[in-house]
Backbone as ProteinMPNN parsed JSONL, in Angstrom:
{"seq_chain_A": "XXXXXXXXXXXXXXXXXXXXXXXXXXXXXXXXXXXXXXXXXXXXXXXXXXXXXXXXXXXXXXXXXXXXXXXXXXXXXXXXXXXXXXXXXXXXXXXXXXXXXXXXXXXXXXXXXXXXXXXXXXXXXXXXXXXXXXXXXXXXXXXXXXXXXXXXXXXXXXXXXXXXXXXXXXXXXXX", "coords_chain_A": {"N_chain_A": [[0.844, -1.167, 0.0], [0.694, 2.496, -1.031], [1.483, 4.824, 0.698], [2.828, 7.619, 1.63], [3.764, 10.755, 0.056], [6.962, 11.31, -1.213], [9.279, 13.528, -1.786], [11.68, 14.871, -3.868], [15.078, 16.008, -5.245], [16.005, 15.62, -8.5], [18.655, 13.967, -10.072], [19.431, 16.164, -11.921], [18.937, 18.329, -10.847], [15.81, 19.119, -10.465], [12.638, 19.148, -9.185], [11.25, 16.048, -7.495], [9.011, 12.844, -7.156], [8.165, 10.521, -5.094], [6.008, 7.662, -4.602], [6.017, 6.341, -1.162], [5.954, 2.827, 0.653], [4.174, 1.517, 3.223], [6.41, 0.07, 4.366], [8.619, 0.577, 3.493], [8.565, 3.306, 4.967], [8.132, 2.781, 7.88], [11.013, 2.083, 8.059], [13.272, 3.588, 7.379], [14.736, 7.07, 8.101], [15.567, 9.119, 7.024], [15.312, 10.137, 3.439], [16.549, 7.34, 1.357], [18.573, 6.42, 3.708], [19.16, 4.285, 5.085], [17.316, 2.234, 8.26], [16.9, 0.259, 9.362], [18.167, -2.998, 9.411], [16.078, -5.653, 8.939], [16.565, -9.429, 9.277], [16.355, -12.979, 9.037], [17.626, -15.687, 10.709], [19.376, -18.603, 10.997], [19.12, -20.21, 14.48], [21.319, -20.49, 15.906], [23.091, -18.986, 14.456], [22.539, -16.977, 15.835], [24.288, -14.558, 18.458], [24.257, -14.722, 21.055], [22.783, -16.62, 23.278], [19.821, -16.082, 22.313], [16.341, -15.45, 20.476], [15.813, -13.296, 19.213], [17.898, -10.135, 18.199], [19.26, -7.542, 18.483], [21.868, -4.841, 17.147], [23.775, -2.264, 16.881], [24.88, -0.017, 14.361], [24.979, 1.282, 11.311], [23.218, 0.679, 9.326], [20.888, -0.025, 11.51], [21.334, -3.558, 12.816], [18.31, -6.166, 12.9], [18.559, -9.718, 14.41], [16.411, -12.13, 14.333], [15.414, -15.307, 15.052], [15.068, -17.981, 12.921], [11.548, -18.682, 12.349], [8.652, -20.897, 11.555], [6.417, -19.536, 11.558], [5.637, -16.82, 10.151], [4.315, -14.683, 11.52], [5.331, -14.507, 13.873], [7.789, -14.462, 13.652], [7.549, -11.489, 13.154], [6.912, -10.604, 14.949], [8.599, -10.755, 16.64], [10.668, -9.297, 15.571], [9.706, -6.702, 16.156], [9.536, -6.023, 18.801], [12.252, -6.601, 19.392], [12.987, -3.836, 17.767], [11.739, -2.011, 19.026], [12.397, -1.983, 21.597], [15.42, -1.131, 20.848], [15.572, 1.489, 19.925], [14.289, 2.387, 22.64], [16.657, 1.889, 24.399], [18.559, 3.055, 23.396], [17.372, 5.907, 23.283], [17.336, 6.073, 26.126], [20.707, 5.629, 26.691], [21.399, 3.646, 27.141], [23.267, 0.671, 26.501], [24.393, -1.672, 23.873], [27.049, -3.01, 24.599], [25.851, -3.086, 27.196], [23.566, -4.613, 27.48], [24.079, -7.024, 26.112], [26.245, -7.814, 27.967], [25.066, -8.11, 30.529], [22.927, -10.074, 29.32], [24.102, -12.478, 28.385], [25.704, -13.021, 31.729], [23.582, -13.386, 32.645], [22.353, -15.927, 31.789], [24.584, -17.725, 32.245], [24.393, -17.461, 35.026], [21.923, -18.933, 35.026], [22.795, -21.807, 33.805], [24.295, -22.109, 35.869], [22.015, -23.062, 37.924], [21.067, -20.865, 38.993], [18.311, -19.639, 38.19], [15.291, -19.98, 36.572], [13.951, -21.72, 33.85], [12.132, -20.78, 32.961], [12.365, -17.758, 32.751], [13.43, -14.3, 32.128], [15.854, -12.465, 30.959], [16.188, -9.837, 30.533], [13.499, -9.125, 32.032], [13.982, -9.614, 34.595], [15.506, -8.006, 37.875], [18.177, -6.26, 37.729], [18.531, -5.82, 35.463], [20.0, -3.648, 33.011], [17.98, -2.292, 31.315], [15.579, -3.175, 31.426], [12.965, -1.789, 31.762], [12.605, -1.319, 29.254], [12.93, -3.262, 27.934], [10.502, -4.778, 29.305], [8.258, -2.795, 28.236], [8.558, -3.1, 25.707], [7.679, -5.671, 25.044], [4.939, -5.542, 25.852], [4.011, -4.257, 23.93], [4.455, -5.937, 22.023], [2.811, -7.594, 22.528], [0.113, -6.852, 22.852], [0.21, -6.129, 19.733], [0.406, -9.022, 18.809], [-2.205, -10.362, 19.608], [-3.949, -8.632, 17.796], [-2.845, -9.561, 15.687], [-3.832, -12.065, 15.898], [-2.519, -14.12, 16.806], [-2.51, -17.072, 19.081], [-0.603, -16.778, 22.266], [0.379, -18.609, 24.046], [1.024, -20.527, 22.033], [2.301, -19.303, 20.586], [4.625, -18.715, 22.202], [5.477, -21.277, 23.273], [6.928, -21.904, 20.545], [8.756, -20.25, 20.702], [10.028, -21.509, 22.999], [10.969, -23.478, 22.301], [13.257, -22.892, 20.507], [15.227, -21.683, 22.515], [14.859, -22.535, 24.893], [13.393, -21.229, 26.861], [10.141, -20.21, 27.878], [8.301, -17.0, 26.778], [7.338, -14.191, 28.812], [5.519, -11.867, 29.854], [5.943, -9.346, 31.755], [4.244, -8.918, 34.4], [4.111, -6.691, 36.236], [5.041, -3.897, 34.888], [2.306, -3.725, 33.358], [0.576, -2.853, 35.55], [2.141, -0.375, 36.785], [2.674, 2.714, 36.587], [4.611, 4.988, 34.52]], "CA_chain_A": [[0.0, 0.0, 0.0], [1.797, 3.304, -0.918], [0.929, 5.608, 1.862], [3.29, 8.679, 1.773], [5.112, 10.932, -0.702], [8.042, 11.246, -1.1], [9.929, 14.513, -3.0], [13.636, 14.84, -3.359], [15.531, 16.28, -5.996], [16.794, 14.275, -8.986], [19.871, 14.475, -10.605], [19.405, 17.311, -12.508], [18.219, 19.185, -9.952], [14.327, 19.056, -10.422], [11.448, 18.218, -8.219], [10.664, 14.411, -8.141], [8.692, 12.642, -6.001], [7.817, 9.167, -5.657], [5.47, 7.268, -3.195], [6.834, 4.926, -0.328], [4.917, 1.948, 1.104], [4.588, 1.349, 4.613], [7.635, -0.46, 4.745], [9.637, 1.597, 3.701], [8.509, 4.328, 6.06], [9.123, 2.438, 9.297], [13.033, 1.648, 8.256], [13.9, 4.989, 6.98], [14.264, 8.187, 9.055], [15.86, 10.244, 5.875], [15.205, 9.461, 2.304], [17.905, 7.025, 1.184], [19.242, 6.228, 4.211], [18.28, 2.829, 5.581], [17.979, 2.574, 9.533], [17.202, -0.792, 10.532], [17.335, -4.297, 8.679], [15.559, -7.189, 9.937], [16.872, -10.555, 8.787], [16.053, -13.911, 10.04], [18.864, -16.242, 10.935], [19.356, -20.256, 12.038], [19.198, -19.762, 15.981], [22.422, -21.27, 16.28], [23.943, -18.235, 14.706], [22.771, -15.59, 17.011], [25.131, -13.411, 18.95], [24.424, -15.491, 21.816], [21.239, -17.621, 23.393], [18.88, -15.285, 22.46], [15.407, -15.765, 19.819], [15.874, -11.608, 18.963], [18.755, -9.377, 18.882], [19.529, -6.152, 17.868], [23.206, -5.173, 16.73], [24.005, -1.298, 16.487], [25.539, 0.234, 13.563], [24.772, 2.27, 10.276], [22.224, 0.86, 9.884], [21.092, -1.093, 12.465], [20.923, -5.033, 12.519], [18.108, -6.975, 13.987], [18.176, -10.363, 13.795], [15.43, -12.869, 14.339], [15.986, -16.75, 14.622], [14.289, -18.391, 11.824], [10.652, -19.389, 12.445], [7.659, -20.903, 10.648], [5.051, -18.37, 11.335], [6.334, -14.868, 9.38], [3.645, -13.726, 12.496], [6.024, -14.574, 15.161], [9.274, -13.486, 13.548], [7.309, -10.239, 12.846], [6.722, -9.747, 16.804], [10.188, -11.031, 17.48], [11.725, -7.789, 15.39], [8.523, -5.442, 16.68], [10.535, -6.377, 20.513], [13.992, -5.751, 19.028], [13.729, -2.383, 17.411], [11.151, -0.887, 20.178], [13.94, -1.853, 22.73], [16.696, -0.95, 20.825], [15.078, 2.502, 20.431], [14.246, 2.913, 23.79], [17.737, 1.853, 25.211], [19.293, 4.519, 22.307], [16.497, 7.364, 23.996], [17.898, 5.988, 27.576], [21.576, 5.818, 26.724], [21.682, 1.857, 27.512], [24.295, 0.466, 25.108], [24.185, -3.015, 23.284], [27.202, -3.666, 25.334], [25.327, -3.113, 28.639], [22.724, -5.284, 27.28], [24.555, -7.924, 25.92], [26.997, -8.257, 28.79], [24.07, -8.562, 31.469], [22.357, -11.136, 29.247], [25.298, -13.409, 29.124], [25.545, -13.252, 32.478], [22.067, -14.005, 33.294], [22.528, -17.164, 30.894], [26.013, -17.963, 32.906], [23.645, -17.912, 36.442], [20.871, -20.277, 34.655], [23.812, -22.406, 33.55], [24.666, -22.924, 37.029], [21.088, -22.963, 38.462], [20.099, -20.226, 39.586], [17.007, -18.486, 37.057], [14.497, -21.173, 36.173], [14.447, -22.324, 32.408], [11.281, -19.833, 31.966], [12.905, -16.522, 33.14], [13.81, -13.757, 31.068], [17.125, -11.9, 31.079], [14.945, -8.817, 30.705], [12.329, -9.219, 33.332], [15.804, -9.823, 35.868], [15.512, -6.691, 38.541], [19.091, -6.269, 37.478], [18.707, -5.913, 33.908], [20.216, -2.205, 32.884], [17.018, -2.098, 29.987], [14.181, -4.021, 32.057], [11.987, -0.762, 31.502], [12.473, -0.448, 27.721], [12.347, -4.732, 27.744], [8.985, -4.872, 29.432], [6.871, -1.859, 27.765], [8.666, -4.216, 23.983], [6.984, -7.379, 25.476], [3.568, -5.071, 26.434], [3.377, -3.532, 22.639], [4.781, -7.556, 21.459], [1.702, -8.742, 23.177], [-0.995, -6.287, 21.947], [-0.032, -6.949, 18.25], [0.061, -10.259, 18.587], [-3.593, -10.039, 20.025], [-4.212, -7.989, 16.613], [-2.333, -10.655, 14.491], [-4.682, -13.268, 16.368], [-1.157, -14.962, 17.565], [-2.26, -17.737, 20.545], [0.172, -16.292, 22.917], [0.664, -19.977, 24.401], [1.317, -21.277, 20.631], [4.253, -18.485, 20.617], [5.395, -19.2, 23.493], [5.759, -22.642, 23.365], [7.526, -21.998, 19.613], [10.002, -20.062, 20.769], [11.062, -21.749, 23.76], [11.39, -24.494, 21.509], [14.243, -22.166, 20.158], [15.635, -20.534, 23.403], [14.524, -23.068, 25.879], [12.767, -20.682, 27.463], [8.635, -19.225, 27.254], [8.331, -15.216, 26.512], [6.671, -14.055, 29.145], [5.089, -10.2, 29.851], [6.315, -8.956, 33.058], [3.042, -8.346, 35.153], [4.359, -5.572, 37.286], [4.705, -3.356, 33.946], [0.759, -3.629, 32.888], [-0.227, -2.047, 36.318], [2.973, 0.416, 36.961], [2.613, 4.101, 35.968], [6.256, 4.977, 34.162]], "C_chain_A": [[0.89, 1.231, 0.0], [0.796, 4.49, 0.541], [1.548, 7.255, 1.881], [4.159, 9.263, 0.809], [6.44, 11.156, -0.58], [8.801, 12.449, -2.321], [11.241, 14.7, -2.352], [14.059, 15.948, -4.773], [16.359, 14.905, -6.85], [18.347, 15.134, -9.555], [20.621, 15.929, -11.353], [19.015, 18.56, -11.504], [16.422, 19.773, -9.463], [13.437, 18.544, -9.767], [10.948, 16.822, -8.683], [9.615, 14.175, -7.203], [8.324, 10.791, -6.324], [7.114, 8.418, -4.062], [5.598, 5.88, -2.339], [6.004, 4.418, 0.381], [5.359, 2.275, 2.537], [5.6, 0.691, 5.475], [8.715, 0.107, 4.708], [9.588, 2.858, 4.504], [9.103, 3.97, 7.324], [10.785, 1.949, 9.387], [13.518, 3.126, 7.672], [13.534, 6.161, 7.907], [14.479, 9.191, 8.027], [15.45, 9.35, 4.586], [16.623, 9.014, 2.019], [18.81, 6.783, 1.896], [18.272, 5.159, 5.331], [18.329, 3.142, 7.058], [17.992, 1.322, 10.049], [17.338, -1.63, 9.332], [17.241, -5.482, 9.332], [16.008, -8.275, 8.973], [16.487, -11.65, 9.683], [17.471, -14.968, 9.587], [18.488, -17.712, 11.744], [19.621, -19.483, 13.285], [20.317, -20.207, 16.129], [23.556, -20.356, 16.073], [23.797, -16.967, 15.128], [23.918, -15.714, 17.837], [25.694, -14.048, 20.317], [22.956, -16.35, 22.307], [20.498, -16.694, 23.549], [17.876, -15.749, 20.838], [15.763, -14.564, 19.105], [17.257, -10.652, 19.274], [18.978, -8.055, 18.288], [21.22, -5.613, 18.13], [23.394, -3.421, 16.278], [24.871, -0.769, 15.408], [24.053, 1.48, 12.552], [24.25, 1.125, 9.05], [22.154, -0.61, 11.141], [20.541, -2.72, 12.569], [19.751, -5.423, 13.475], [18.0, -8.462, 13.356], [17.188, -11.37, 14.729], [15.734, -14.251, 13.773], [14.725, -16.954, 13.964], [12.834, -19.281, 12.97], [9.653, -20.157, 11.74], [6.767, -20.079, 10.722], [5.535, -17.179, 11.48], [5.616, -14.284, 10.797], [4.698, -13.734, 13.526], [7.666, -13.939, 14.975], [8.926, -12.207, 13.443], [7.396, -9.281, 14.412], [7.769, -9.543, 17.36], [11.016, -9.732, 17.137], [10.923, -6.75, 15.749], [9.267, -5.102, 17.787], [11.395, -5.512, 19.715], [14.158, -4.248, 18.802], [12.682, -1.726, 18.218], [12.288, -0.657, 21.173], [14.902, -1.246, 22.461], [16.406, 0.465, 20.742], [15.101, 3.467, 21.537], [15.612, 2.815, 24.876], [18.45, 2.642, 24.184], [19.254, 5.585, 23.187], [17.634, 6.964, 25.587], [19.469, 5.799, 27.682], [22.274, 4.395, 27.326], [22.224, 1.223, 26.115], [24.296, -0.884, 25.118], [25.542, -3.499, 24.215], [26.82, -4.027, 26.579], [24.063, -4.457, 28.466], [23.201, -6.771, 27.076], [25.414, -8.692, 27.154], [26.144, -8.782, 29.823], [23.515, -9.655, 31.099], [23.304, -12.466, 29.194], [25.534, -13.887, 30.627], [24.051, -13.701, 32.789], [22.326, -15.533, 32.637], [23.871, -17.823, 32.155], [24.98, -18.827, 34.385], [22.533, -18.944, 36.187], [21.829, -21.572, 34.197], [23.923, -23.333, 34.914], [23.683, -23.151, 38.406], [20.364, -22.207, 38.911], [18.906, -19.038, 39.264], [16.576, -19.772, 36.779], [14.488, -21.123, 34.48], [13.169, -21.15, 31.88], [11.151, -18.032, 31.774], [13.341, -15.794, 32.052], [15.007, -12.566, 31.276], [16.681, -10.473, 31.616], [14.222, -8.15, 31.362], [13.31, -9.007, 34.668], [15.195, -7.765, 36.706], [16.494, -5.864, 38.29], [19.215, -5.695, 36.404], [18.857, -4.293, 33.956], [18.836, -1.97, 31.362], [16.378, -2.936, 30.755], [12.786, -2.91, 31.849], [11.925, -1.079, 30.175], [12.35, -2.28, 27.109], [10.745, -5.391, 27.854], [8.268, -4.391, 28.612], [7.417, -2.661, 26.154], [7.707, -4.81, 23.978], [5.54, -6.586, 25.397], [2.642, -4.999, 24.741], [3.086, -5.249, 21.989], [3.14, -7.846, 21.649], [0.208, -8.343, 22.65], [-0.877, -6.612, 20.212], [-0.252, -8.369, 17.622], [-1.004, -10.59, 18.94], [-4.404, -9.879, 18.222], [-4.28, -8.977, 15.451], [-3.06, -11.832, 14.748], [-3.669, -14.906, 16.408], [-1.769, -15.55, 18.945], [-0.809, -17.399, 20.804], [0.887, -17.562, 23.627], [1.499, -20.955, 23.179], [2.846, -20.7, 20.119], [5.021, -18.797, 21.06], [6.194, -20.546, 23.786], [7.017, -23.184, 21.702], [9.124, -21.375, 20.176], [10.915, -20.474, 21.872], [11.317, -23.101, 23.665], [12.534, -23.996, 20.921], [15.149, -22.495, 21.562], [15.438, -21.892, 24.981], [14.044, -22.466, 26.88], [11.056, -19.625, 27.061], [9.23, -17.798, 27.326], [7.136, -14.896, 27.332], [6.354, -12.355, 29.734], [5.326, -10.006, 31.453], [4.734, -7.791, 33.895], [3.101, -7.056, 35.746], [4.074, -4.049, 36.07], [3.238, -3.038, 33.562], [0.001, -2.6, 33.822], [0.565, -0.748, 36.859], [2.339, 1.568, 36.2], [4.083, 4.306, 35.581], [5.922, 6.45, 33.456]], "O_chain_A": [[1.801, 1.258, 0.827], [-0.363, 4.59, 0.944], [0.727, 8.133, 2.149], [5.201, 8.67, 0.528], [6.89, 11.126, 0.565], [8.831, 12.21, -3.529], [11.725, 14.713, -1.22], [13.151, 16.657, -5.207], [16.933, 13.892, -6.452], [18.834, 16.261, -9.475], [21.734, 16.456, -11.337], [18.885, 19.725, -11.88], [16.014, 20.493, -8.551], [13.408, 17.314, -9.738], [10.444, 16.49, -9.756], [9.245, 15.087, -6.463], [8.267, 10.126, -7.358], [7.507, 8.552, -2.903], [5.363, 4.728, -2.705], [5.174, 5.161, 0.905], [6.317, 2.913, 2.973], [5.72, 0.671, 6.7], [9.6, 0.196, 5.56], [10.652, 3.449, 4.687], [10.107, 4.46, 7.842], [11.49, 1.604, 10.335], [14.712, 3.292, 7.922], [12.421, 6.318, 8.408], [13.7, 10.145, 8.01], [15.287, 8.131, 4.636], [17.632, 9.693, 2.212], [19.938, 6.777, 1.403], [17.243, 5.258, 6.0], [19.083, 4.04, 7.431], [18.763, 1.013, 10.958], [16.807, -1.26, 8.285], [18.022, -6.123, 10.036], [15.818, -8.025, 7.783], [16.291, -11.454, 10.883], [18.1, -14.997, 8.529], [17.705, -17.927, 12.67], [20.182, -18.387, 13.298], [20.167, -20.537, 17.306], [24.598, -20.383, 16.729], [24.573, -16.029, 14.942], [24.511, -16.785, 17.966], [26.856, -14.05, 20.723], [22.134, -16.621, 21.432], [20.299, -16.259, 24.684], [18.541, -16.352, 19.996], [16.156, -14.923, 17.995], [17.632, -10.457, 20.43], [18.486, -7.978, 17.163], [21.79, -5.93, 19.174], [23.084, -3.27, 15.096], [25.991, -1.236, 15.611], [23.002, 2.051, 12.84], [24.908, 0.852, 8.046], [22.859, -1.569, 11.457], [19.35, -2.975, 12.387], [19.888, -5.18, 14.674], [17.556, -8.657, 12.224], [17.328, -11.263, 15.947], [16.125, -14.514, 12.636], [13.647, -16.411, 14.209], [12.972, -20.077, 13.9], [10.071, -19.92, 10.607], [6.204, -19.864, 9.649], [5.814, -16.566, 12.511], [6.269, -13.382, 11.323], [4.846, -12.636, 14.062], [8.405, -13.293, 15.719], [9.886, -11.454, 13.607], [7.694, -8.151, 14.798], [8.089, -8.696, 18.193], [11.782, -9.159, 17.911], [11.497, -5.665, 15.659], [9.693, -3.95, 17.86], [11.371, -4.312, 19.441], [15.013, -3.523, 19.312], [12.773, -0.513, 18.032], [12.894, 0.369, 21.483], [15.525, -0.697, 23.369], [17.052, 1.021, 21.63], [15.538, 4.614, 21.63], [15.672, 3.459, 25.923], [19.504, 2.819, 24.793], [20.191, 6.156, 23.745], [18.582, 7.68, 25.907], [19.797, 5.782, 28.869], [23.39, 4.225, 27.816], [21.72, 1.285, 24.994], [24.212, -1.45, 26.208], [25.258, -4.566, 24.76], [27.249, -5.042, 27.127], [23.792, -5.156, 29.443], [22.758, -7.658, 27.805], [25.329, -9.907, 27.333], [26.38, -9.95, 30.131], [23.354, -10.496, 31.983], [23.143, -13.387, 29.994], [25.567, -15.104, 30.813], [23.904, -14.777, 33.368], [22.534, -16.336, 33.547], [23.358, -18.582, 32.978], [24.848, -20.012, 34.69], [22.241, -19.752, 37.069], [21.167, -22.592, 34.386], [23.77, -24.54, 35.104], [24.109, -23.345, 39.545], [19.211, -22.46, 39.262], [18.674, -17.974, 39.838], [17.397, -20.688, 36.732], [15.216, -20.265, 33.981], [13.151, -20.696, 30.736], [10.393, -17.314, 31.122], [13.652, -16.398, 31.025], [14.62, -11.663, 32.017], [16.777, -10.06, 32.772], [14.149, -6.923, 31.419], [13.135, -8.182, 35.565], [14.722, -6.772, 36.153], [16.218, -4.677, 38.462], [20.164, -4.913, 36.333], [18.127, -3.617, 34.681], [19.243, -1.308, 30.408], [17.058, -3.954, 30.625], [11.651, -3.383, 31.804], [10.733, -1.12, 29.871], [11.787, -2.547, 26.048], [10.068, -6.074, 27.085], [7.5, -5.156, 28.028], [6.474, -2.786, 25.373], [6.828, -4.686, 23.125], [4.81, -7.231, 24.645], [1.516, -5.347, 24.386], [2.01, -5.715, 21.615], [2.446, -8.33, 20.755], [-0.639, -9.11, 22.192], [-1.734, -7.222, 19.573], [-0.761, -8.767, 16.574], [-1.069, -11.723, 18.464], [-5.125, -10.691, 17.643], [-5.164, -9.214, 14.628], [-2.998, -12.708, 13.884], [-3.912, -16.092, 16.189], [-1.68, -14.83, 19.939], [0.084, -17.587, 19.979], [2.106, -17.442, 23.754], [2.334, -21.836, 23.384], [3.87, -21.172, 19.624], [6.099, -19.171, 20.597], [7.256, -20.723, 24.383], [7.671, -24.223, 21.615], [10.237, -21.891, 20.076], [12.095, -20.135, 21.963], [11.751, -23.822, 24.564], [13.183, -25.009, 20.659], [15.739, -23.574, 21.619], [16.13, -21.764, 25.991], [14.173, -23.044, 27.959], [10.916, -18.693, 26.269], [10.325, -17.486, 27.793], [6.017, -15.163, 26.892], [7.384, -11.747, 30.021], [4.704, -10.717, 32.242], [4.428, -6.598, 33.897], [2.095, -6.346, 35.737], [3.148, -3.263, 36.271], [3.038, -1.828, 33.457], [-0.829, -1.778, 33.433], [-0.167, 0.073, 37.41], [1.556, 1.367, 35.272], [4.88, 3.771, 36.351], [6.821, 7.095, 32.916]]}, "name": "protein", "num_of_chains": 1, "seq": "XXXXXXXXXXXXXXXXXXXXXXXXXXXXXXXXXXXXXXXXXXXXXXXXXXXXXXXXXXXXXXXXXXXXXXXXXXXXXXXXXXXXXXXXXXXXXXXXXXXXXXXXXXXXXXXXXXXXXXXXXXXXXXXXXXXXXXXXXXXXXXXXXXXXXXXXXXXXXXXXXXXXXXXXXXXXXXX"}
């Protein structure tokens, strides 16, 4: 669906314009300059044990372990680039993120986070604000997309060995 124009100058210097779908709106902030790209990837070669990750740069990577239902990889990069966003706005850096989730993985390793815990959700976590309100939006579109939330759940911690679960405290918090 094209949705918005688009005018630039062309080569010559003359008014152009040309009209960009809705896809291309949400990855572009300037014309011609990409910002995010979503790819999906075997889970085996994420970053580390994670379903979703997001990878800063020019532009910025997310990737998404391969699923069968396009609906669920769609939610999985909806998460990624709200978070990565909101830990940009909050000044929370992919290594702060990355390094904490490792560790959290390290302490389930050696027992102590149950297999359905989320790095995320952790009291600890330097991005647990900008993780939750992901999971909140995650959860309303997938509502939308008429995604069983149980059927997700159970897919990706067929991945991850762990369910995706919405951090309760978030839903009734004021932020």
């Amino acid at each position: 669906m094209l949705t918005k124009r688009d005018e630039s100058l062309d080569n010559a210097g003359h008014k152009s314009f040309r009209w960009l779908s809705d896809r291309q709106i949400l990855v572009r902030r300037a014309i011609g300059r990409v910002k995010f790209v979503v790819s999906e990837v075997p889970h085996r070669k994420q970053r580390y044990e994670t379903v979703g990750d997001w990878i800063p740069g020019k532009p910025v990577a997310v990737r998404v372990s391969k699923m069968k239902d396009e609906r669920y990889v769609f939610l999985v990069a909806l998460h990624e680039l709200i978070e990565c966003e909101l830990c940009k706005m909050k000044g929370i850096s992919d290594g702060r993120v990355v390094g904490f989730d490792k560790k959290f993985e390290r302490e389930r390793s050696m027992g102590l986070h149950e297999k359905w815990e989320e790095p995320g959700d952790d009291s600890r976590a330097p991005y647990r604000k900008e993780h939750q309100f992901a999971t909140m939006v995650e959860r309303m579109v997938a509502q939308k997309l008429a995604v069983r939330w149980p059927d997700y759940e159970k897919t990706v911690t067929a991945l991850s060995g762990r369910p995706k679960t919405v951090a309760r405290q978030m839903v009734t918090s004021r932020n």
